[in-house]
N, C-alpha and C positions, 0 to 999 in steps of 0.2 A: 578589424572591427569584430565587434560580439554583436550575437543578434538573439532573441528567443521570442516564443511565443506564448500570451497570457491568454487566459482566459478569458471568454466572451462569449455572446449571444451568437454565437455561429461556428460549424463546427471544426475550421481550419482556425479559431481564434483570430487577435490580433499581433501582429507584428511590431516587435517594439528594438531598439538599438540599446543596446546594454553598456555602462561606462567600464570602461576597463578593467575596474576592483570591485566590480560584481555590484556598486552599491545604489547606483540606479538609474533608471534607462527613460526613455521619450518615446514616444508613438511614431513609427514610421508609416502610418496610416494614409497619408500624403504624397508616399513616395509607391509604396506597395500596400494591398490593405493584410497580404501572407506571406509565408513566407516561401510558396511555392509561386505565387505571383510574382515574387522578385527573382525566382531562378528561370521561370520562365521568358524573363527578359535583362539577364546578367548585367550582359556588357553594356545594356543604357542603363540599367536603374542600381548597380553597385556603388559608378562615381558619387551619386545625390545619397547614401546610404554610409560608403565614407567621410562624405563631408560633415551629415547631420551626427555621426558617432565622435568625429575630433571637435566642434561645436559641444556634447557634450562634457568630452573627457577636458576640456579649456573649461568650463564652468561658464561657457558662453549661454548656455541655454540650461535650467536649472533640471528641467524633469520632474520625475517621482523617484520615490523609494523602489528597488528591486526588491520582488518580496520573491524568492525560491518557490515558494511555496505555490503560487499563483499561476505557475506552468503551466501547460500542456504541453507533450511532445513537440520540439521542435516542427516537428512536421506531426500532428496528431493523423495524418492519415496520407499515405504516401502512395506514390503508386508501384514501387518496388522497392522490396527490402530483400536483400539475398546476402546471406552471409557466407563467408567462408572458412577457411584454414590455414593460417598464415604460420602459426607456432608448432614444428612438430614435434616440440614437448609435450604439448598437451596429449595430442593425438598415441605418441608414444605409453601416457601415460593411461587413457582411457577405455585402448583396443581391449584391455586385457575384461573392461565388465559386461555386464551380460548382455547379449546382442550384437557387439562389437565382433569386426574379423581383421584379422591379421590384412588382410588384400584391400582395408580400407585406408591404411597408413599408405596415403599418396606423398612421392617426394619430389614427381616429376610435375606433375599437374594438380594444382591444388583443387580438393573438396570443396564444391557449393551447395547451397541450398536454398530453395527461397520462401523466404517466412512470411506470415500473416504481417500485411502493411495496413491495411483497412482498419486495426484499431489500435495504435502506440500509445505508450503510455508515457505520463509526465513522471517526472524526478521524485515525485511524492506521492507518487497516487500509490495505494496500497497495491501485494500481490494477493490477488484473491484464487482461492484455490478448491475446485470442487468437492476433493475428500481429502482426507489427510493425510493414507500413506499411498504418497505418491511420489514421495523422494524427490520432495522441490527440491532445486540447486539454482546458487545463481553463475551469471558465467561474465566477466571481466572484460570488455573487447572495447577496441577502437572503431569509432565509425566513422566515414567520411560522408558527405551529400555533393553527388557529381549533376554538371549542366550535361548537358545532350551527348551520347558519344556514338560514334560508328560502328555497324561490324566489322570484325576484325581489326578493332584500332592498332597505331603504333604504342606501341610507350610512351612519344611525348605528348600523343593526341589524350591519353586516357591520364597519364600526370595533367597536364593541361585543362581536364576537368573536374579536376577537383576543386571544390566551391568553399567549401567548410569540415571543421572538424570539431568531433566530439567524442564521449566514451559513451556507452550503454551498459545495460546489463539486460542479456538474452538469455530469460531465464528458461530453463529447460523442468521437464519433469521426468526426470529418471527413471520412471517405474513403467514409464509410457513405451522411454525406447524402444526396446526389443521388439515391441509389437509392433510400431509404427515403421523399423525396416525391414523386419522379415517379413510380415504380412501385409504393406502395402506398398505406396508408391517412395518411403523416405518419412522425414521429420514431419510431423500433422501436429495430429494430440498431446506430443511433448513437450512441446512449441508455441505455449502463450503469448501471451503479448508481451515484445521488448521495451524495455524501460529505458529511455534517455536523461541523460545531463541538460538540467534548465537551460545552459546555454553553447551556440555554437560559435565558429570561431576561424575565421577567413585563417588559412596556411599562414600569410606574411606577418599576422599580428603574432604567431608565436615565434618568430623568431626562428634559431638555430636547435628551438628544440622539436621544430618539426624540419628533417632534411630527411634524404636519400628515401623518401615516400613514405616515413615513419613517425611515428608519436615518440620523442624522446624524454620520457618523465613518467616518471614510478606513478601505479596505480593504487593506491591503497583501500583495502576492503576490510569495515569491519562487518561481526554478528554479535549485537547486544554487546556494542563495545571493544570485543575483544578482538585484536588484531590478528584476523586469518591471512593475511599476504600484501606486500607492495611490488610484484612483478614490476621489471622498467618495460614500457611497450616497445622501446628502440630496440631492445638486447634478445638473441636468439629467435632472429626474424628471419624464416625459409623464405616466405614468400608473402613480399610487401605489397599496401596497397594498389600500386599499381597494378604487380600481377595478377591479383584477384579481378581488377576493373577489366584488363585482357581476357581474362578468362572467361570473364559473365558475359563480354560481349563476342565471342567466338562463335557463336550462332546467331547474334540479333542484336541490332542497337538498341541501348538502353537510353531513356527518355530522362529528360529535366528534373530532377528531385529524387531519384533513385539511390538509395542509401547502400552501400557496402561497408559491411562489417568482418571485421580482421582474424576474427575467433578467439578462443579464448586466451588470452596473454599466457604466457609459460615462462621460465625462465629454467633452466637446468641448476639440478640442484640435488642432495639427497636427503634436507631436514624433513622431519615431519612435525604438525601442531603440537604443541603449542612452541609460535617463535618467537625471538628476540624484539626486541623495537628496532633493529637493524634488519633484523630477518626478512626474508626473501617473500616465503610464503608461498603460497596457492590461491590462482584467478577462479577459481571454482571449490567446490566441496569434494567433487568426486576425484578428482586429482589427491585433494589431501588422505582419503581412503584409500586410493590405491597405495600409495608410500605406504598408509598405516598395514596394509594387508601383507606388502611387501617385509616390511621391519618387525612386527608384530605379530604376523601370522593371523588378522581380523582388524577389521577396518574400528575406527574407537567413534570420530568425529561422525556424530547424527546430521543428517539433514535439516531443512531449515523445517518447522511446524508453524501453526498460527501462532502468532505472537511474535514473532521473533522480527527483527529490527535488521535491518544492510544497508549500508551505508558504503557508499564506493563514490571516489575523488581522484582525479589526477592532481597529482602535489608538483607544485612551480615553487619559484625561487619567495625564500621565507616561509614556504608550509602552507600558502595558498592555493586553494581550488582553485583552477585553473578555468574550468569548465561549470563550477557550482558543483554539489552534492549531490548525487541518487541517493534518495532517505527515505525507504518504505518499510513499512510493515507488512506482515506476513497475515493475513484474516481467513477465514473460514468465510463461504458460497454460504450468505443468508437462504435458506429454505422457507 
């Protein structure tokens, strides 16, 4: 089943069951009135959330229109969001810019972090950005949303809780880095609000293209149209979501609604911007600067400024969103 949440007079929204071609969904108001309400009670309130979702997708029950647009963050306020490192292409790719250490390329134990949950952003909401060179980037990931898990779980205890899947985009601000690991505790100020995919999406309903703890289907990202990359999220996976879920909880259980994010998709490769329609691409900007600095001798591809438009999709069978669109605009901090 697909599930997302609209906007409303309150600030976890409401929870509504989306048909399966994205084209429109009913109120699960009845069953849960959020969408942390129904993870905080899975295993009774999923059954009644499947039924009312194949009730709609039979044209048993009519609905409304899904409008994208109408989002908020799946979960617009969570109580952990911790991201990790799952592609050491990326990480390969990134050590070399400023701030970055060689000692941070982990292959045995993968890199966490845990990001501002308190305020997620929907599929559309703009990125607003206090100055402008601050070398916004956006970053390509897979996310999941796990029910309750132990410390020190097994593997099949922490696959076992995975609830839903989705992609985001964990936009970072480049310029902030360096200051935020060397002079304090990790990721802060870099580290805005992450932006989710209108909707999420129980493992079983995708099929075979989510196996072995992975998103298996190309991510594609454009800027102002132009196609900067379709990483496949399955392809050159160190460390999948499982192990990341292991990992976060190696000192503490994590709680009901806790999002873990994959980092940034990577795929090996040696092209640089601009690609093919076949082309590989890059889940981030800064990745595509490194190749350029590396081929070029100076990075060419600018970062994102106000105005500028990104668009990121995971592509299913026939060229469908899978998940819906992340489709924001880049705005300037009203003074």
């Amino acid at each position: 089943m697909k599930l997302a949440t609209l906007r409303a007079n309150r600030p976890d929204g409401q929870l509504v069951v989306v048909s399966h071609d994205l084209s429109r969904c009913v109120s699960a108001g009845r069953i849960a009135p959020s969408l942390q309400a129904a993870l905080d009670d899975w295993d009774r309130l999923s059954p009644a959330l499947a039924a009312l979702s194949g009730q709609l997708d039979k044209g048993e029950i009519s609905g409304q229109p899904f409008e994208p647009s109408a989002v908020l963050a799946p979960l617009p306020r969570a109580f952990q969001w911790i991201d990790g490192a799952g592609y050491m292409g990326h990480l390969e790719r990134v050590r070399s810019l400023k701030g970055s250490k060689d000692e941070e390329l982990q292959s045995v134990r993968p890199l966490l972090y845990q990001g501002g949950s308190d305020s997620l952003s929907g599929a559309s909401d703009p990125i607003v950005v206090p100055e402008d060179d601050l070398a916004l980037d956006f970053e390509v990931e897979v996310a999941v949303i796990i029910g309750a898990v132990p410390m020190r779980p097994s593997r099949e205890q922490a696959a076992s809780a995975i609830r839903l899947v989705t992609i985001c985009n964990d936009v970072s601000l480049r310029r902030l880095v360096a200051d935020d690991l060397q002079n304090g505790f990790g990721f802060f100020h870099s580290k805005p609000s992450t932006s989710f995919a209108p909707v999420v999406v129980t493992p079983d309903t995708l099929g075979d293209r989510w196996r072995d703890n992975r998103l298996h289907l190309p991510v594609r990202v454009e800027v102002n149209g132009t196609l900067y990359g379709q990483p496949n999220a399955g392809v050159d996976v160190h460390f999948d979501l499982v192990d990341l879920i292991v990992e976060a909880a190696r000192t503490r259980q994590l709680g009901a609604g806790t999002i873990i994010g994959s980092g940034t998709i990577a795929n090996h490769h040696d092209a640089t911007l601009p690609i093919k329609e076949d082309g590989i691409g890059f889940g981030c900007i800064a990745e595509a600067r490194t190749a350029e600095k590396a081929k070029f001798g100076r990075a060419r591809t600018p970062f994102l400024k106000p105005g500028d438009r990104v668009r990121i999709a995971a592509i299913g069978t026939g060229g469908r969103s899978v998940f819906g669109d992340i489709d924001q605009t880049v705005v300037a901090l009203s003074t």
